[in-house]
C-alpha positions in Angstrom: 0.0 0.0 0.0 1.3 3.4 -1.2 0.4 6.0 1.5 -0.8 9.4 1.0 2.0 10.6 3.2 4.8 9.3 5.9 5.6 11.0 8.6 9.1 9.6 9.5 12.2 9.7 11.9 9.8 10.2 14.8 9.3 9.0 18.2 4.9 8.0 18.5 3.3 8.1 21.7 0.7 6.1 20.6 -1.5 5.8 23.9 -2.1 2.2 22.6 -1.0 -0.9 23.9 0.7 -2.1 26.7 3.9 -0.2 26.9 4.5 3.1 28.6 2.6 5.7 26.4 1.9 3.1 24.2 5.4 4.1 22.6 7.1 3.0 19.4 10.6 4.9 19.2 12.1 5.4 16.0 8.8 5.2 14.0 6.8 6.2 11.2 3.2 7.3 10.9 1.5 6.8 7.5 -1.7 8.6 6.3 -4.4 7.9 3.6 -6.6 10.8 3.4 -8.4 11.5 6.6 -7.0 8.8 8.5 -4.3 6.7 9.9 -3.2 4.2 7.4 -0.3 2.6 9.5 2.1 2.8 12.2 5.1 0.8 13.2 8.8 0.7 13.7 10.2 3.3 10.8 12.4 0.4 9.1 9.1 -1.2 8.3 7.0 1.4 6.4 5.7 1.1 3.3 6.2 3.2 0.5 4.3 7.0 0.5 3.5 10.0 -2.2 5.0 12.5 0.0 7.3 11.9 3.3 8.3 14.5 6.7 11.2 14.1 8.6 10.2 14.8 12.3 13.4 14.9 13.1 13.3 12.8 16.2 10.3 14.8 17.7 7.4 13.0 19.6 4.1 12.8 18.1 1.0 12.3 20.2 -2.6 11.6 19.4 -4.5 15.1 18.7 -5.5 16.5 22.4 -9.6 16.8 23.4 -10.9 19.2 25.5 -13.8 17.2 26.7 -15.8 19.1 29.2 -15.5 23.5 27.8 -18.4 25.8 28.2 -16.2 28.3 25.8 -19.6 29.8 23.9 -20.5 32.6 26.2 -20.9 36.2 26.5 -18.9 38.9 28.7 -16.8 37.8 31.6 -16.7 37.6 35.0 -13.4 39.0 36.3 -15.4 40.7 38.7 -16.3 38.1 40.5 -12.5 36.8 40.1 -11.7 39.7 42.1 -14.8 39.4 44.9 -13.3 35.7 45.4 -10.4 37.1 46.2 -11.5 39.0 48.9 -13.7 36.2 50.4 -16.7 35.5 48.7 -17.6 31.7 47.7 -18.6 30.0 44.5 -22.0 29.9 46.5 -21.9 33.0 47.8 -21.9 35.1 44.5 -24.3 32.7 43.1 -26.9 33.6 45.6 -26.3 37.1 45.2 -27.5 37.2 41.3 -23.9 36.8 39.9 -22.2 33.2 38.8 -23.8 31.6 35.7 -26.9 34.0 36.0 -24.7 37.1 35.4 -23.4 35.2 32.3 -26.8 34.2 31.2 -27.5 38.0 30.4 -24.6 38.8 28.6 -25.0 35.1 26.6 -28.6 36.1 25.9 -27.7 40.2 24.6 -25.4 38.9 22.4 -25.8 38.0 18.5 -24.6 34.7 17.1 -22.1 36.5 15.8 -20.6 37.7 18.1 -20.8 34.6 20.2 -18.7 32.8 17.9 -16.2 36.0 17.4 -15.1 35.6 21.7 -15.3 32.1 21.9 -12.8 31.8 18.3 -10.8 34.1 20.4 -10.9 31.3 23.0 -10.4 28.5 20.9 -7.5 29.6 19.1 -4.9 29.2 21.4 -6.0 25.8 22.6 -5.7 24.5 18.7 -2.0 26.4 18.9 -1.1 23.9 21.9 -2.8 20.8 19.5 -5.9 20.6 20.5 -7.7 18.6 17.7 -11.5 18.0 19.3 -13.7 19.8 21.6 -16.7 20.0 23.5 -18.8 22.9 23.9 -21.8 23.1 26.2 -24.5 25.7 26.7 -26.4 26.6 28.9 -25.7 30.4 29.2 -29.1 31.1 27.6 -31.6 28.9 29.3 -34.6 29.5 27.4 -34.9 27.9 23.5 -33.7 30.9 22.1 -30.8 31.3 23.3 -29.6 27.7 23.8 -30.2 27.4 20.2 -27.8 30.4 19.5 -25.3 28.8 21.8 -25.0 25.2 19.7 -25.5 27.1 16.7 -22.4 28.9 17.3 -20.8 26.2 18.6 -21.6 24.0 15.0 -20.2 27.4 13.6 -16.7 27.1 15.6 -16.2 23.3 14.0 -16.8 24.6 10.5 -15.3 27.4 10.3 -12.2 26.4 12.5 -10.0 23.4 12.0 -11.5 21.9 15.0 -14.2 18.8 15.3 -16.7 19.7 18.0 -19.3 18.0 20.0 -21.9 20.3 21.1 -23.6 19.5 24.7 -27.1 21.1 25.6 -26.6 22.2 29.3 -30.3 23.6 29.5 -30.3 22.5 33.0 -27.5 24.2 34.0 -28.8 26.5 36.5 -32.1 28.3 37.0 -33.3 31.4 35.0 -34.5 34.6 36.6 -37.6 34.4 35.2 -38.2 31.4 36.8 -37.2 32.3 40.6 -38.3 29.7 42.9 -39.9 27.6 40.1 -37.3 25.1 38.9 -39.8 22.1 38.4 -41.6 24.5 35.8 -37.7 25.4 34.2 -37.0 21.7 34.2 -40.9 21.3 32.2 -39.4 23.5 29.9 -36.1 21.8 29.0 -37.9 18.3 29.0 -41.1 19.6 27.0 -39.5 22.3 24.5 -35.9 23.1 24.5 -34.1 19.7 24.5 -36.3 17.9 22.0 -36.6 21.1 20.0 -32.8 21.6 19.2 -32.6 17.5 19.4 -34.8 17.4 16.1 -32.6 20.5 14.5 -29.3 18.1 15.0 -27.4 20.7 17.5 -27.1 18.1 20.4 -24.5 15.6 20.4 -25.4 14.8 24.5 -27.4 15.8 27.2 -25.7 17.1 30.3 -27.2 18.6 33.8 -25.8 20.3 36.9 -26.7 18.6 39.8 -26.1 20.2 42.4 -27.7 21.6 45.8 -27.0 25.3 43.6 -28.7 23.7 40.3 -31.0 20.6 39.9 -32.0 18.2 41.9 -31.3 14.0 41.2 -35.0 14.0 40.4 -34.8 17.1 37.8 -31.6 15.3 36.5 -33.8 12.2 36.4 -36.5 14.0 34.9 -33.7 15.2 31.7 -32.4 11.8 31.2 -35.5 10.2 30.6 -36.1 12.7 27.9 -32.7 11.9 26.4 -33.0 8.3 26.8 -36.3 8.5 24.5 -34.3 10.7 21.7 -31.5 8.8 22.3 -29.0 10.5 22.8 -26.6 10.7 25.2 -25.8 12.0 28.7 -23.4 13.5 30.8 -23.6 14.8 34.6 -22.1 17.7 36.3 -21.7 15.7 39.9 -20.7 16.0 43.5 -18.3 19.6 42.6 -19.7 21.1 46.0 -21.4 18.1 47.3 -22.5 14.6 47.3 -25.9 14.1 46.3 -25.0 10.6 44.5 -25.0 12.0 41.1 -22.0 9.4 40.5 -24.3 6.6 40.8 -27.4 8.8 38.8 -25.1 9.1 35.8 -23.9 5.5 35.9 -27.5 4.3 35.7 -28.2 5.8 32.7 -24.7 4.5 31.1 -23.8 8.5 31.0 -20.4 8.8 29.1 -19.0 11.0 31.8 -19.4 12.0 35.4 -17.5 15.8 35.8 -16.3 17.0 38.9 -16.5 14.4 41.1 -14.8 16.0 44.1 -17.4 14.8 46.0 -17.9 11.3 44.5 -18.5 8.3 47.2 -17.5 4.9 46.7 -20.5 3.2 45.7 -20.6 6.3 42.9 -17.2 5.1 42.1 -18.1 1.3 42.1 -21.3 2.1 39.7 -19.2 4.3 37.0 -16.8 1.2 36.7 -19.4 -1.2 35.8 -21.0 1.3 33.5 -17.9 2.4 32.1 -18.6 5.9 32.8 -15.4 8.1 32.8 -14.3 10.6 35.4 -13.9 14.3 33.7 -11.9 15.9 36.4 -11.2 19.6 36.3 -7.9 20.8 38.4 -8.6 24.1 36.5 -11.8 25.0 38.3 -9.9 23.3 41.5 -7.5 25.8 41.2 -9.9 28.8 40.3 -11.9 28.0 43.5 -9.1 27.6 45.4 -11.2 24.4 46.4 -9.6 21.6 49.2 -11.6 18.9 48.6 -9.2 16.4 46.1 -11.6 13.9 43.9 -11.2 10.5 45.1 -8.4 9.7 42.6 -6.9 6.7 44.3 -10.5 5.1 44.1 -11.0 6.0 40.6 -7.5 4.3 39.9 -8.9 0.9 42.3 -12.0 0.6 40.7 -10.4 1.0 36.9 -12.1 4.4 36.2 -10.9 5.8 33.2 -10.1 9.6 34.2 -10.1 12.4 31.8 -8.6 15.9 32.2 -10.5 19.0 30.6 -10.2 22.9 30.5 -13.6 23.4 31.7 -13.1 26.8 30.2 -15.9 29.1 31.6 -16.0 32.6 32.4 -16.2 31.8 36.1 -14.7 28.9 37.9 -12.0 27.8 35.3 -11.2 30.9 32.5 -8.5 28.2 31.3 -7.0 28.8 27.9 -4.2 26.0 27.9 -5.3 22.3 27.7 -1.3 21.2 28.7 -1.5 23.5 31.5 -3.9 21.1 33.2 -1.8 18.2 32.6 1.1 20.2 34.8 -2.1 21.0 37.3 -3.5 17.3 37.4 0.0 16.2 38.4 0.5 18.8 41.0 -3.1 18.9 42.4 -4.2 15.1 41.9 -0.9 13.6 42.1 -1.7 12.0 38.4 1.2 11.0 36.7 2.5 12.2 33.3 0.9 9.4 31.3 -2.1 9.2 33.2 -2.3 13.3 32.8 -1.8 13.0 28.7 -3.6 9.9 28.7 -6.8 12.2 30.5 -6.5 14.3 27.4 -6.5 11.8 24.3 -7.8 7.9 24.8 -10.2 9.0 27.9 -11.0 12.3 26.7 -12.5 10.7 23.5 -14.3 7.9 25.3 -16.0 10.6 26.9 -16.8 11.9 24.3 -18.4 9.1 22.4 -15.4 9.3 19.8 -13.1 5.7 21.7 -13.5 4.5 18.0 -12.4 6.8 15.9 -10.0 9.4 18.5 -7.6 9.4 20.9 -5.1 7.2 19.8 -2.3 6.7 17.1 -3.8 3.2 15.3 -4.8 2.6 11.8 -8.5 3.3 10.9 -8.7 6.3 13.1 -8.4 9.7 12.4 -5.4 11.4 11.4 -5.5 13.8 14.4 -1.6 14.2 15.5 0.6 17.1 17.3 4.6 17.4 17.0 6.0 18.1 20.3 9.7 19.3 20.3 10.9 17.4 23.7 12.5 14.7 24.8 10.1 12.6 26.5 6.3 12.5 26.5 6.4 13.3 30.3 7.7 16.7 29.5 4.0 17.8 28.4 3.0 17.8 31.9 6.5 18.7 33.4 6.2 22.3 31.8 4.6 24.8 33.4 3.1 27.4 30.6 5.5 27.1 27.0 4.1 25.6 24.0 6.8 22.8 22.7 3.9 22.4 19.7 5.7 22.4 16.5 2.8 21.0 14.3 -0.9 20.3 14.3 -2.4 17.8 12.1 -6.6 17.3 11.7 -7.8 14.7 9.8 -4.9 14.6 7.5 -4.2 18.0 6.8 -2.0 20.1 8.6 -3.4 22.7 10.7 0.0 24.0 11.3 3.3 23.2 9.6 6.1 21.6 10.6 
């Protein structure tokens, strides 16, 4: 077989297999198209139409973001500045500000401009190699606005060299309009807003915040029935401030991911591993929050949890711009190691994203979605704090940028 090009005189960290990394030192990567044709020891490959000397660089599976709420309006630095001086997450919630205060800036804005900021945001994130990436709602909160949201979020993957899975997060937190009525909110997302923007193909999965702040595990229930019958499927913010056994919820309706999961307990923990529900941790929002409460990390690694690391990019609790620097703040913070941190951000990140089959890994048959790191070892990605050793980004067979 005669590749469409050979990308040679590399070192892959294929994050397949059984070896460290999955690695294969000394190798070659060839492409047909959009996707992996072959990869192996270099002194095996085939022959190719075009060939790259990496010159000794590692090459890595294209990185996922798998948890971003990056679509929003405004900013809250603000409230950056009133958690410095005291005030909780909870606090400023209460008070009107939090998710509410970006709910009015989301809903003022055009879609347009919506996807002007958040290509702002994006952009440096596909500088670091960022090849996938989920984008919730759930700044709008009424059809009209959560329909902007994924538009504009279906607007960032075509018009950005990017694939993205768009999230409805309708149930993300509770409108003004609907002040002390959050069983009529949740009628609303289960009646008219989820199957609404269901049947106009924005909604790749279903997500909810449950939380003593948001919805309850019977709202949350209430949403999953509703994408169970469209089937589609979901994803839970759970136990970030508390436990309320959203571990175990999300498990029982075979979510793809838990997120969060400070909070998780261990029959939570036991329930995600039979479901194979992965564990979206977020050290960026850990940070933000200054929080103390360390996600049950050792459990996740008993009970063979995959974990995943994410941005969580929000105007609030995580305004994270750089996927590697959570790998440097899941190591620090969680005590991950190196190839458990990149391994949160390729082969896990795309099983929770529903993509295990086609992302997250350097085999044949999946998509050509490679970065060119200049370093010496794959542990350096998470061993650097801020720097971009990026040389080249590849999406589905076409660079994104040079070598």
């Amino acid at each position: 077989m005669e590749y469409d090009l050979l990308l040679e005189n590399c070192n892959a960290a294929t994050m397949a297999g059984d070896a460290p990394y999955g690695a294969i030192e000394d190798a070659a990567i060839g492409i047909s198209g959009e996707k992996i044709a072959w990869v192996g020891p270099r002194k095996d490959a085939g022959s190719a139409k075009a060939r790259v000397d990496l010159k000794k660089r590692w090459v890595t599976p294209g990185l996922i973001d798998c948890h971003t709420h990056i679509v929003y309006g405004g900013d809250r630095a603000n409230e950056f500045e009133l958690r410095l001086k005291g005030a909780t997450y909870e606090e400023i919630a209460k008070a009107g500000g939090g998710i509410v205060s970006t709910v009015k800036a989301t809903r003022a804005a055009s879609e347009d401009e919506l996807v002007a900021s958040a290509a702002k945001r994006v952009a440096p994130l596909l500088n670091e190699g960022v090849t996938t990436i989920e984008i919730k709602s759930g700044y709008g909160l009424d059809l009209e606005t959560e329909r902007r949201m994924l538009q504009a979020a279906r607007a960032i993957g075509k018009t950005m060299p990017v694939t993205v899975r768009a999230t409805c997060l309708a149930a993300h937190a509770l409108p003004p309009e609907y002040k002390d009525r959050s069983d009529a909110y949740i009628d609303l997302v289960c009646n008219e807003i989820t199957p609404t923007l269901a049947k106009e193909g924005l909604v790749d999965a279903i997500d909810v915040f449950c939380e003593k702040i948001a919805f309850s595990a019977e709202q949350t229930r209430r949403v999953f029935e509703v994408a169970k019958k469209l089937a589609i499927p979901v994803k839970l913010h759970a136990e970030q401030l508390s436990d309320l056994n959203g571990a175990a919820l999300a498990a029982e309706y075979g979510a793809l991911s838990a997120e969060h999961l400070e909070w998780a307990n261990e029959s939570g923990i036991a329930a995600m591993a039979k479901s194979g529900t992965v564990a979206v941790l977020l050290p960026g929002a850990f940070y933000a929050l200054r929080e103390t409460k360390l996600p049950p990390i050792d459990a996740f690694r008993k009970a063979g949890v995959a974990m995943a690391l994410a941005t969580d990019s929000n105007p609030g609790s995580s305004p994270a711009l750089s996927l590697l620097l959570m790998l440097s703040m899941a190591c620090t913070f969680f005590r991950f190691t190196p190839e458990e941190a990149l391994r949160g951000v390729t082969v896990n990140a795309a099983k929770a994203l529903g993509l295990a089959k086609s992302h997250g890994t350097i085999e044949a048959g999946k998509a050509a979605d490679l970065v060119v790191f200049d370093i010496a070892r794959p542990a350096e990605l998470a061993y650097w704090i801020g720097g971009t050793p990026t040389v080249a980004v590849m999406r589905a067979g076409q660079w994104t940028r040079q070598p």
